[in-house]
N, C-alpha and C positions, 0 to 999 in steps of 0.2 A: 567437818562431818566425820562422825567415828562409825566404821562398820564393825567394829564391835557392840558400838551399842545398838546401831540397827539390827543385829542380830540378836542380841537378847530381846529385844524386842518381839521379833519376828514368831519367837516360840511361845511367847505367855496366849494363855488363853483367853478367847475373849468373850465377856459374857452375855448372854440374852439381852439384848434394846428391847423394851418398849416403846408407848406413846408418851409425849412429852404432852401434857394436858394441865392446865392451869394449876403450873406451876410441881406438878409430880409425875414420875415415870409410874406408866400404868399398862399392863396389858390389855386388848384387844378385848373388847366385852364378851365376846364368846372364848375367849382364851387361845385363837389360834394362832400358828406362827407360820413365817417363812422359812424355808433353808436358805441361808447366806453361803455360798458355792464360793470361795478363791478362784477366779481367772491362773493365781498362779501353779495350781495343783489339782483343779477339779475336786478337793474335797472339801465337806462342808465345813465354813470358819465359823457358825455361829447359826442363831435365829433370832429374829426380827420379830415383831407382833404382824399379824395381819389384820388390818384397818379393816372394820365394819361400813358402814353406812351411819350406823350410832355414831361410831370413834369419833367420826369428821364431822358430824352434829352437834356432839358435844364439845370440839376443840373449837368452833367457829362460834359457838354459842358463850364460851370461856372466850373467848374474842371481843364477843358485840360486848360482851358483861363489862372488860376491862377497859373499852375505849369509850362508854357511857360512861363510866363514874371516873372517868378522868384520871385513872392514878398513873398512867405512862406520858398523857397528852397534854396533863394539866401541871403537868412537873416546870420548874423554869425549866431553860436552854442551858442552863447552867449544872443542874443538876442531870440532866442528861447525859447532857458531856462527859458526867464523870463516870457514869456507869458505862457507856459505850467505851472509853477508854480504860476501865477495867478491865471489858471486856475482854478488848485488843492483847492487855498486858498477860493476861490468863493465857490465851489463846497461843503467845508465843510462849511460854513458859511451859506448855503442853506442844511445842509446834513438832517434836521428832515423833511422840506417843499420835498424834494428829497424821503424821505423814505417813508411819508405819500401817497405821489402822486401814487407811485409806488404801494406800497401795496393795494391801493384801487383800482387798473390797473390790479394788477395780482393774488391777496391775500397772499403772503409771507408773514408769522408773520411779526411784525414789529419787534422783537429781535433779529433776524436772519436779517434782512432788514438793519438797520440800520447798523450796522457793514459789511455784505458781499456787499453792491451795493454803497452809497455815499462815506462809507469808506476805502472800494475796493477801489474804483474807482480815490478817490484825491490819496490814495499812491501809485497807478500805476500810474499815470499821473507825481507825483512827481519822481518814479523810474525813467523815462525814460526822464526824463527833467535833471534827473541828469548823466543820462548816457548817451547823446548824445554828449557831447563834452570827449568821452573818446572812441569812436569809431576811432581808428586809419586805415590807408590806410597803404601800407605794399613795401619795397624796396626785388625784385627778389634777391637771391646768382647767380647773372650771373655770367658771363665773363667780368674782365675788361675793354674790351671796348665798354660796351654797357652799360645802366639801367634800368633795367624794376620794373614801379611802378603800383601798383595793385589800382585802386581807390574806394571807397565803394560811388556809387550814391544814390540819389532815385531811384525808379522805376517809378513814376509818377502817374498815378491814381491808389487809391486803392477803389473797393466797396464792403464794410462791408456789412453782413446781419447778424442780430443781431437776438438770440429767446426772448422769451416771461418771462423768470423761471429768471434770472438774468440779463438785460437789460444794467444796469450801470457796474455792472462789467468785463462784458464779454463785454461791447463794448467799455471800456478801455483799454481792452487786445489788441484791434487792432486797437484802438485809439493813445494810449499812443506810441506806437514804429513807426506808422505811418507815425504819424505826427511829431516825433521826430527825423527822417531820414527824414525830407524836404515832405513829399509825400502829395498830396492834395488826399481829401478822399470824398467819397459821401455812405451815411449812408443810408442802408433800415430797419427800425425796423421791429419788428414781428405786425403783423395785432391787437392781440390780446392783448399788450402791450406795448406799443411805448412812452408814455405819459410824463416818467420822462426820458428817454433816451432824446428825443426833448429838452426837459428843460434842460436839462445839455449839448445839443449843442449850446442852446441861451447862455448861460453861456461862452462856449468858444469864442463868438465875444466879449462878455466883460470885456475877457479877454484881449482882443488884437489883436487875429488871425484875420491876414486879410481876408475880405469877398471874398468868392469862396473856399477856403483853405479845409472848412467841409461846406456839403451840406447835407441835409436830408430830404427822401421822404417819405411818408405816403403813405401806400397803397396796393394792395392783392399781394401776391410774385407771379402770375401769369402773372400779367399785370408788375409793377414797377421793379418785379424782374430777369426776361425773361428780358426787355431791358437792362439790368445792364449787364447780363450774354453775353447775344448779341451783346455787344457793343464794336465797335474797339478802341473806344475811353478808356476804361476802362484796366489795365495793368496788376494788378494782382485780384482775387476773395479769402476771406477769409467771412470763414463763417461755423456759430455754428448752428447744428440745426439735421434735419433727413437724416437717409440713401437718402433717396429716392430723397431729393432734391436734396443734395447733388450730387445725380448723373446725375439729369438734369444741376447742374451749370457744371460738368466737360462734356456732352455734347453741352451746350452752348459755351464753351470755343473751343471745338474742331471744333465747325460749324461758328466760327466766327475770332478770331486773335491768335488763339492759349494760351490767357491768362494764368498765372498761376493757380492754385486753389488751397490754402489751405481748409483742412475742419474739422471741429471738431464734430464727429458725435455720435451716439448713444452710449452705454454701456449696457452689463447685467454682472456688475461687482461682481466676487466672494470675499466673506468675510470666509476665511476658518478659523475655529475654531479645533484645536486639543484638544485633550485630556489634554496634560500637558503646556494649555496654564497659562501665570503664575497668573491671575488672572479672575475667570469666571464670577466674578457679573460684573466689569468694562466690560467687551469683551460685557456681555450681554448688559450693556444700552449703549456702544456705537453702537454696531448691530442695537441696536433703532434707535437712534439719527439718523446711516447712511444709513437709507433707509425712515426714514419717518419724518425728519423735511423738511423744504418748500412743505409737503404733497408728498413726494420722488420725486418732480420735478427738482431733479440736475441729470445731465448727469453722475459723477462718484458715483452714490448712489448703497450702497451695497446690490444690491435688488435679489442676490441671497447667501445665508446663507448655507454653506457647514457644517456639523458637523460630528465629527469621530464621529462613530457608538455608541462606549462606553458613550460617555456621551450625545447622542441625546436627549433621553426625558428630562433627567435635565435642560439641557443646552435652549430646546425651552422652557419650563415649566416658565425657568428666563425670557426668552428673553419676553414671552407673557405676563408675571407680570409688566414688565418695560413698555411693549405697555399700556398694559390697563391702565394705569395711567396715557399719556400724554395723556394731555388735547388740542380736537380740538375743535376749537371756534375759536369768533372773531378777524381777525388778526391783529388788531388796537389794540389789549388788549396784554398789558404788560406778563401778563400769560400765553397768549397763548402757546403751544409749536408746534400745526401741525395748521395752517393756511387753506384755502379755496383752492381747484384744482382753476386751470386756467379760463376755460368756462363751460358751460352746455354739451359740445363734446365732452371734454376730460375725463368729470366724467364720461358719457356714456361707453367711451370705456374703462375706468381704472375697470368699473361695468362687461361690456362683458369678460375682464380675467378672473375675477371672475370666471365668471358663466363656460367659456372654461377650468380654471383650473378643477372644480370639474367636471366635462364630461369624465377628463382625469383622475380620480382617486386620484386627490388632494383633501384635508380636509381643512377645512377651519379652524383652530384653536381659528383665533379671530377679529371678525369685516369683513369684508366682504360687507357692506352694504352702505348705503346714510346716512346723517345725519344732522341734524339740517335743515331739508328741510322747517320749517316753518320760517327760515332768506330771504328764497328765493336766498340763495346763494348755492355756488358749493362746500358741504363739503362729504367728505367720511371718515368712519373710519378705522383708521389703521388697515392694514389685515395681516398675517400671514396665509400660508398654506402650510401644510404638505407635506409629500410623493411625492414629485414632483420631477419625476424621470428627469435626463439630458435632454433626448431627448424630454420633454415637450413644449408647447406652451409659457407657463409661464418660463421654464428655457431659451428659444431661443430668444423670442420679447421682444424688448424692451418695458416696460409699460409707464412710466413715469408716474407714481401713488406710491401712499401709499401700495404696494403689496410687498410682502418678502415671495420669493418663496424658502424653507426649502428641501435638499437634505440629504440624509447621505453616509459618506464613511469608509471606511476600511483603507486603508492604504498610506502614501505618496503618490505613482505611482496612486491610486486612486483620491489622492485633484487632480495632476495635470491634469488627464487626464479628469476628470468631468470638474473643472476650464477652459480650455482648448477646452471644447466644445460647444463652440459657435464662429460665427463671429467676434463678434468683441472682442476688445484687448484693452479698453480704464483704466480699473483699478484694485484695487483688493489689498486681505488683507489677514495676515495668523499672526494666533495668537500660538505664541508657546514659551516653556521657552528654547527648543535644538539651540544655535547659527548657528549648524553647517545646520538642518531644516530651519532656517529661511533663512540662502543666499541659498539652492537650490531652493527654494521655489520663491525666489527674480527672479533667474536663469532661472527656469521654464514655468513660468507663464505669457504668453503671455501680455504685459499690458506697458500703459505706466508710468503709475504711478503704486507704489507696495509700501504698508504699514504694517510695522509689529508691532506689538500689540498695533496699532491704527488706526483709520480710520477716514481721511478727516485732513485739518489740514493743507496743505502745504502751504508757502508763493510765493509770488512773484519771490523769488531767483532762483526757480527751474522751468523746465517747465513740460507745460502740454501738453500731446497729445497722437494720439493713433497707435495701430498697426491694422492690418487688417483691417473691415471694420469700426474699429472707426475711420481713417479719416489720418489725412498725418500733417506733420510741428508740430510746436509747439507753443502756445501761452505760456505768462507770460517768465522772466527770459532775459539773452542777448541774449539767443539763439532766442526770437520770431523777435529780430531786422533784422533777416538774411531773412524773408521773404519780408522785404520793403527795399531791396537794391538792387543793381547792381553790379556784379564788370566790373569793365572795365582797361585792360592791357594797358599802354603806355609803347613800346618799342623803345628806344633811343640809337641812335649808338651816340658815344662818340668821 
């Protein structure tokens, strides 16, 4: 990686996004836009259209248009392939212009950036270009005189809503299988980061994909996102983001054609540390790493830190020496290792735990604060706080900040049942050298993903998703292709 050319980069201007609508960049039917606001400097990078009520009518209708007359669905598997693996090739060929754009949209270091969103993003696209002609339909054990064949269809419109923290990758996730089981798709990015998601939709027509196939609107999930949800035309909902929305798309769904809804929602994912885990400096900087690189703004971030009792003060004492030394700063800078929060809202409220955790008897250990406020951008320093008993504010809500809330326990029956006590089910880690502790532990612990004496790190092969209120299905792996199909029985007397 060259930071000289991240740096030329960093200066070019970047011009007004539209709506991506069958097949052309188009403004906003009434002509309005957003200000797109840099996390890294508080000034405006740009404007956006802002999505109507029409926009998303018309993109979803350029939808139903192109998955009726079959020109994305009715293509062989073969022919697809090749355009989804165009895709890919573009996408890395644009992957630094893809990183920079991004990073200046959301503040993700760019070393984490470059690797987790363009280059995400071309090998899920590549995965699933390569496993769509490997999806077979299936012949029933009937009876002799009859054959029942199982067929695996599209489903037909799918509309993504994509957040803010990972944009390219995660809208890969339900890009890449989507579009590779036939399905025409209409894309809502997050208000607050949309910028290089767009650009890697313009990228898919240049690739090939016929116009209509992927549509994408700009614009507040109130207004663009409500008609997505509301919409009979639209067949299944997948979507990354909060409890809370999350629960308005599955009431959209219900007040309107019954849609499916996947969702992929919050975490307050436990990182349990033992006693005789077999190595405590490693446990300690990945504990860092998994709660405060892209400034703890991933969904599976380890932002609550279990330690047996015996070795708690050691154990934070490491963990706090390894904080204090990553470096937050510029996220365009190669060095960096915790990047800028999102907006000036999000650091407000990552500040407000703060201030709720200590109210409730939690210590602040380290950082706690704002930082580099004279960038005019959105940084906070890494925090760590103590004493923060299960049933806290900080152990229950979700933050999505730089905050590592520090519990201690006694024994097994202890991690599980602390781990254990919260809502949702979406991750989680347990560090120990006893084999026979780490599968109960595997066993126990609510979660869809579970890592032992690591954390973060899984590929594309396996999937992700959550139990309880983190959310339902699974992106990444073959398993996320079952959420853009159909089966459909043909039963044949013979």
């Amino acid at each position: 990686m060259d930071q000289a050319r991240i740096d030329a980069l960093r200066g070019q201007p970047v011009p007004p996004f539209g709506h991506l609508i069958d097949g052309k960049i188009v403004p906003a039917s009434d002509g309005a836009v957003m200000d797109v606001t840099s996390p890294l400097n508080g000034e405006v990078l740009t404007t956006s259209a802002r999505g109507t009520a029409l926009d998303m009518e018309t993109a979803i209708a350029s939808a139903r248009t192109a998955f009726e007359d079959r020109r994305w669905a009715g293509q062989s598997p073969a022919a697809r392939k090749k355009v989804l693996h165009k895709w890919a090739d573009l996408i890395e060929a644009h992957a630094l212009e893809l990183a920079v754009l991004g990073v200046r949209d959301n503040g993700t270091e760019i070393s984490m950036a470059l690797k987790a969103e363009p280059g995400s993003a071309a090998a899920t696209i590549r995965y699933y270009a390569e496993a769509l002609d490997k999806v077979y339909g299936e012949i029933a054990p009937t009876a002799g005189d009859v054959l029942g064949l199982i067929h695996k269809e599209p489903v037909g419109v799918v509309g993504a809503i994509i957040p803010w923290n990972f944009p390219l990758m995660i809208g890969a996730w339900k890009l890449g299988p989507a579009l590779a089981m036939g399905n025409s798709v209409v894309l809502k990015p997050a208000e607050t980061a949309s910028l290089s998601l767009m650009r890697m939709a313009e990228l898919a027509l240049e690739a090939g994909l016929p116009p209509g196939v992927l549509n994408a609107v700009t614009g507040e999930g109130a207004v663009v996102g409500e008609v997505m949800g509301l919409s009979m035309d639209v067949d299944v909902l997948v979507f990354t983001g909060s409890g809370g929305t999350g629960r308005r798309l599955l009431d959209y769904a219900a007040r309107s054609n019954l849609k499916r809804v996947y969702l992929e929602l919050g975490g307050k994912s436990p990182n349990v540390i033992f006693a005789d885990a077999p190595n405590l400096e490693e446990a300690a900087k990945v504990a860092a790493g998994g709660i405060f690189r892209n400034a703890g703004q991933v969904c599976v971030a380890g932002s609550r830190l279990l330690v047996q009792a015996s070795i708690h003060d050691e154990f934070v004492a490491m963990v706090a020496q390894v904080t204090e030394q990553m470096q937050v700063g510029d996220p365009l800078n190669l060095s960096t290792q915790i990047g800028a929060v999102n907006s000036e809202a999000q650091l407000a409220q990552n500040l407000a735990f703060v201030d709720t955790a200590q109210a409730e008897g939690g210590t602040v250990t380290t950082g706690g604060t704002r930082v580099l406020q004279e960038t005019g951008g959105s940084f906070m320093a890494p925090t760590i706080v103590t004493g923060v008993t299960p049933d806290a504010t900080l152990s229950q809500k979700e933050v999505f900040g730089p905050i590592l809330a520090v519990t201690p326990f006694e024994t097994d029956e202890d991690a599980v049942r602390i781990a254990n006590s919260t809502v949702y089910g979406l991750a989680g880690a347990v560090w120990t050298s006893n084999l026979g502790r780490a599968h109960r532990m595997v066993r126990d612990i609510r979660a869809g993903v579970m890592h032992v004496n690591t954390y973060g790190g899984a590929d594309g092969t396996v999937p992700l998703g959550g139990v309880g209120q983190s959310g339902n299905g699974s992106d990444k792996s073959l398993h996320a292709l079952d959420k853009y199909i159909n089966l459909k029985t043909a039963w044949i007397k013979l």
